[in-house]
C-alpha atoms as one frame of an Amber mdcrd trajectory, in Angstrom:
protein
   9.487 -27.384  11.582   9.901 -23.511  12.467  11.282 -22.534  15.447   7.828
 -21.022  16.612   5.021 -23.657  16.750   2.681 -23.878  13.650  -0.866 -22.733
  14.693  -3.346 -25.174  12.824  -7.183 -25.170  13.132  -9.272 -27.935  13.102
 -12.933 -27.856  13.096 -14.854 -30.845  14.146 -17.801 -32.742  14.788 -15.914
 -34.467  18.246 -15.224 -37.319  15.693 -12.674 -40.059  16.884 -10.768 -39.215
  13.501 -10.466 -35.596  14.477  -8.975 -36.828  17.989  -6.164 -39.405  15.896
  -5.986 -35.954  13.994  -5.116 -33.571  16.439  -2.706 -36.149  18.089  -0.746
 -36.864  14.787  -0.721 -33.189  14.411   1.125 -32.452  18.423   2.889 -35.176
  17.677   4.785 -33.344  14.688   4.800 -30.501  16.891   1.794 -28.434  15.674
  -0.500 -26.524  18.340  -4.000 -27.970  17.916  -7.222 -25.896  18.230 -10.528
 -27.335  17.575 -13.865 -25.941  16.652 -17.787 -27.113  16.082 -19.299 -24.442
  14.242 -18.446 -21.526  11.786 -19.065 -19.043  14.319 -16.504 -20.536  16.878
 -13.695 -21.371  14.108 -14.005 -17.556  12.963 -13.734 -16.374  17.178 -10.628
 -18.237  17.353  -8.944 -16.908  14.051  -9.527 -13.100  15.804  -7.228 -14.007
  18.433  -4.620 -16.599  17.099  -3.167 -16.117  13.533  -3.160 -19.926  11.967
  -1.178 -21.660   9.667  -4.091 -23.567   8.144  -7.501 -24.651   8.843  -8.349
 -28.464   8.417 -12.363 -29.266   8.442 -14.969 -31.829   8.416 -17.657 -31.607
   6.241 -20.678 -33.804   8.931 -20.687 -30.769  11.518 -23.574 -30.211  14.038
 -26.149 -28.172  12.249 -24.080 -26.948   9.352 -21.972 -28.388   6.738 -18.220
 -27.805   6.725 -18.751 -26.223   3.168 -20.210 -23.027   5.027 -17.299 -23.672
   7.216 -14.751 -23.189   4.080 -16.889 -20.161   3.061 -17.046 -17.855   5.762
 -13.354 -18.533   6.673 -12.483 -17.843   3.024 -15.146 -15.034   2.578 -12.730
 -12.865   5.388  -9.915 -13.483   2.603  -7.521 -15.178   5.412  -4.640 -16.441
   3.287  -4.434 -19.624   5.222  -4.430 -23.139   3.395  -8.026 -25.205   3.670
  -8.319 -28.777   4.103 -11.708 -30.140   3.598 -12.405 -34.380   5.043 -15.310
 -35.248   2.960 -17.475 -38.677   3.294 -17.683 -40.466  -0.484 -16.354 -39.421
  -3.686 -18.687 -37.109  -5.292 -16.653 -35.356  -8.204 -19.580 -32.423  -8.052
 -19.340 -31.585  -4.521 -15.352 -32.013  -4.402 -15.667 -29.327  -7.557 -18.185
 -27.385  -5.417 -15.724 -27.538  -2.207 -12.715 -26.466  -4.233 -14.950 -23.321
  -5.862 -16.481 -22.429  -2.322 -12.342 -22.153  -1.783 -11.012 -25.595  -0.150
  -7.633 -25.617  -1.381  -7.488 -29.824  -1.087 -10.556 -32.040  -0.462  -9.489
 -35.229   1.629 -11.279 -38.734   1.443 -12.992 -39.248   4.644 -12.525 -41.163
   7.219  -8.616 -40.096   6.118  -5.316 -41.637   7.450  -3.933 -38.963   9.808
  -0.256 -39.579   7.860  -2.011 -38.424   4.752  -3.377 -35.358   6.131  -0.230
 -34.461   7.710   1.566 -34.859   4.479  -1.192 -32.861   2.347  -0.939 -30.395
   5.104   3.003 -29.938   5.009   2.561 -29.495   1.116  -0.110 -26.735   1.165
   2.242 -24.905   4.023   5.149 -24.994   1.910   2.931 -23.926  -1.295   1.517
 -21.330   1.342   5.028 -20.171   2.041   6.491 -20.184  -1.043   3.276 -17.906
  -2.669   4.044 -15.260   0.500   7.726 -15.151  -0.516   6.767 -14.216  -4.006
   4.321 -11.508  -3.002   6.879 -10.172  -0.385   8.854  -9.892  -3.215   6.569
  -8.370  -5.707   5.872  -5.679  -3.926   9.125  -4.724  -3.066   9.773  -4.545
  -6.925   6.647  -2.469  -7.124   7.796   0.012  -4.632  11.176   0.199  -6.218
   9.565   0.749  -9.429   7.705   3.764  -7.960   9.903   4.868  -5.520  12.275
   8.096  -5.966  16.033   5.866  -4.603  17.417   9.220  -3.246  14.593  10.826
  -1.466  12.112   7.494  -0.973   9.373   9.676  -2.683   7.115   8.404  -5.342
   9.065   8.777  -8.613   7.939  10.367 -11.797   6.238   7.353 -13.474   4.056
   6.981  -9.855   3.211  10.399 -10.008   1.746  10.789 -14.005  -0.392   7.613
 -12.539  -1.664   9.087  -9.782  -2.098  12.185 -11.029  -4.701  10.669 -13.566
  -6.645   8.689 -11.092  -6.780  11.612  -8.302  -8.232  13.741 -11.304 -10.607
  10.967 -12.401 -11.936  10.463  -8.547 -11.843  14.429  -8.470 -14.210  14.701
 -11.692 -16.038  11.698 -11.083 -17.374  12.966  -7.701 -17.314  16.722  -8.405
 -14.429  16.819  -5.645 -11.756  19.564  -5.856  -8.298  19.152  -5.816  -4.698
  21.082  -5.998  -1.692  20.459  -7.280   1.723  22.271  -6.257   4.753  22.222
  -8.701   8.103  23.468  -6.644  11.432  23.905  -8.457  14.935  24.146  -5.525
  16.396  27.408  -6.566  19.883  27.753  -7.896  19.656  23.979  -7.241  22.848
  23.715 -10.112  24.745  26.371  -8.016  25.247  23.832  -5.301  26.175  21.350
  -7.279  28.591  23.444  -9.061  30.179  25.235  -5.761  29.882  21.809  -3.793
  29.619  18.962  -5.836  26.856  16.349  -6.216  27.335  14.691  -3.007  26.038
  17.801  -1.469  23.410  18.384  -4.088  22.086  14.856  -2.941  21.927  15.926
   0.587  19.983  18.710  -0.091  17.307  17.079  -2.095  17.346  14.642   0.600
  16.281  17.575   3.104  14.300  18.863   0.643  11.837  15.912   0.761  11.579
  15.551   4.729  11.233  19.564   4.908   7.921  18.696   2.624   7.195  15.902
   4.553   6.759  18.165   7.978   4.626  20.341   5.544   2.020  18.192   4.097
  -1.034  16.132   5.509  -1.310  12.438   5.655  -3.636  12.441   2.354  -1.215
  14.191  -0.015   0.928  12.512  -2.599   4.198  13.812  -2.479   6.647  12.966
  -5.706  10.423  13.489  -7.215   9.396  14.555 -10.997  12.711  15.984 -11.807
  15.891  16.227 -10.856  15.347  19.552  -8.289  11.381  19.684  -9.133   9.063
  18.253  -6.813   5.203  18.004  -6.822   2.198  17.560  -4.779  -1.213  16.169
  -5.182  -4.021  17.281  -2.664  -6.962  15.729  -2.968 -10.249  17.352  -2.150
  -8.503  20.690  -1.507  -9.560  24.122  -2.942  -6.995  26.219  -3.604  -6.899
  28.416  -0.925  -6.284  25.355   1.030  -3.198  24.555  -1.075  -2.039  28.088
  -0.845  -1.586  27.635   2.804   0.041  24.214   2.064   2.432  25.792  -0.457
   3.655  28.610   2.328   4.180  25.739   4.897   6.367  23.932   2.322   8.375
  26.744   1.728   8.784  27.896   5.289  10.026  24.402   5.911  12.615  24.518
   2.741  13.972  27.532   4.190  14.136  26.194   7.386  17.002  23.495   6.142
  20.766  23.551   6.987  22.779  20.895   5.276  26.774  20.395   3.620  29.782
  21.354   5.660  29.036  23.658   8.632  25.454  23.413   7.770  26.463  26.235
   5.590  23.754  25.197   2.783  20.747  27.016   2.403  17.989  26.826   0.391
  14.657  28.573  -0.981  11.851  27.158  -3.753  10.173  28.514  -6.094   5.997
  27.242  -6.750   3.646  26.935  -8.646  -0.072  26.342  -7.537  -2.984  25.007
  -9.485  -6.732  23.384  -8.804 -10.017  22.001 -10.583 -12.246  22.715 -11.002
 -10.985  25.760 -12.953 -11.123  27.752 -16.215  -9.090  25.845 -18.557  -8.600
  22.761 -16.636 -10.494  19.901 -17.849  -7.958  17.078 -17.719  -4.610  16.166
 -15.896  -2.304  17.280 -18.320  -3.468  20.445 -18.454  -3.368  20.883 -14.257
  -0.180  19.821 -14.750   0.691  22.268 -17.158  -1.374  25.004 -15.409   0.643
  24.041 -12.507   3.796  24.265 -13.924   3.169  27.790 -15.595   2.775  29.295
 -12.325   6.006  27.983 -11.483   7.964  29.247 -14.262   6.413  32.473 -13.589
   7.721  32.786  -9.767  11.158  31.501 -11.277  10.925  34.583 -14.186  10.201
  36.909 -11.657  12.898  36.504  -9.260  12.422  32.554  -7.548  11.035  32.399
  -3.975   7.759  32.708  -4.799   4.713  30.902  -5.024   2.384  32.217  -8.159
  -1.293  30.752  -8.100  -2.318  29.972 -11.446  -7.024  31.052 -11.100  -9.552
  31.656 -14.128  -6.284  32.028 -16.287  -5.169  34.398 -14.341  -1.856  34.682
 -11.921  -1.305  35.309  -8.488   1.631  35.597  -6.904   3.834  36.194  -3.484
   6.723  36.392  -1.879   7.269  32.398  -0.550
């Protein structure tokens, strides 16, 4: 057993088998809470987080099928045990679909139970490992190692689905491409250790910048982007001078003698000549090669084909 005590839910009838039941189940050293009706079962799982749920089908007023439902219908991940009377193949098939994850003979040796139960918490376990796991991978998989942004691949994806919501519901939405300038400079004058650290404070400087609902990304080695959903672009104007007011704002290397400036780019849908994601990407990216042509530490607004641009 665990070191904490194993929370396990049983909802009864007041049957002498659920007594033996939640006996056999102290004895092992589980805690024991009992329930009579759907609506009591579901008030106790708001206040005490169980490691299973083990029910009767002959309940006062309601079967212990509408039991299994409404505690699977809230998607708890918890194991179900059902105790059924007789050996009806239809309903077992009917218990399992309504989301039982084992159907027990009734009346059922306590021993049995106990061992059904230990091999559903150990399934249970085992299944919660694996998703722990999974989406650890997935969040390495989209997850910039140096910076703990999203990564290029994360951002093309969500890119496409911000501009499908954005079309779909006739939202706006922004996009800001920013380039650090003289970015191989640094790395030239103080070597890539240094050149790390300031791509580092790169991404918290943007982090200060940004609201909760943007997508910030790594999509290059220096370049950086963000998504802003439902955002015009005079909203992501003011977005883009807070990012690089921040960027200047950073001190890094030896002495904190590192500084350094950005150069944007700034583009939105709807728009002339932006009817897909690629092409707010590249609209995007335009207006940042032409704050880099003319001079870097700038942001350039890319509008109705047309260019805008200041002094970051």
């Amino acid at each position: 057993m665990a070191d904490s005590p194993v929370a396990v839910l049983v909802v009864d009838g007041g049957s002498p088998q659920a007594e033996a039941l939640c006996l056999a189940l102290t004895a092992k050293g589980y805690v024991c809470s009992r329930a009579s009706t759907a609506i009591e079962a579901i008030q106790l799982t708001m206040d005490t987080v169980f490691a299973a749920a083990i029910v009767e089908n002959t309940l006062p007023g309601e079967s212990g099928l509408a039991v299994v439902s409404h505690l699977r219908g809230d998607e708890r991940p918890m194991p179900i045990l059902l105790l059924v009377e007789g050996d009806d193949v239809g309903f077992r098939v009917e218990a399992l679909r309504a989301g039982a994850d084992d159907v027990v003979s009734s009346p059922a040796d306590p021993a049995e139970v106990l061992a059904r139960l230990a091999r559903r918490l150990m399934l249970s376990t085992t299944i919660t490992a694996l998703q722990v796991e999974r989406d650890a991978l997935k969040a390495l998989s989209t997850t910039d190692g140096l910076t703990q942004v999203a990564n290029h691949r994360a951002f093309q994806e969500r890119l496409k689905e911000e501009f499908r919501r954005a079309q779909r519901y006739d939202d706006p939405m922004a996009l800001i491409v920013m380039d650090v300038d003289h970015f191989k400079a640094v790395n030239d004058t103080h070597g890539h250790q240094a050149g790390d650290a300031v791509l580092l404070e790169v991404a918290k400087a943007i982090r200060t910048a940004v609201r909760e609902t943007d997508f910030i990304a790594r999509y290059g080695g220096e370049e950086f982007a963000v998504l802003l959903p439902k955002t015009h672009l005079a909203g992501a104007l003011t977005v883009a001078e807070r990012m690089s007011q921040a960027i200047k704002a950073v001190r890094t290397g030896p002495g904190a003698t590192i500084r350094v400036t950005a150069s944007f780019g700034v583009s939105g849908f709807p728009g002339r000549g932006v009817t897909t994601a690629e092409q707010l990407f590249k609209t995007a990216d335009d207006a940042l090669f032409r704050s880099k042509r003319e001079g870097r530490n700038k942001i350039s607004l890319f509008q109705s084909s047309l260019y805008v641009a200041r002094n970051g």
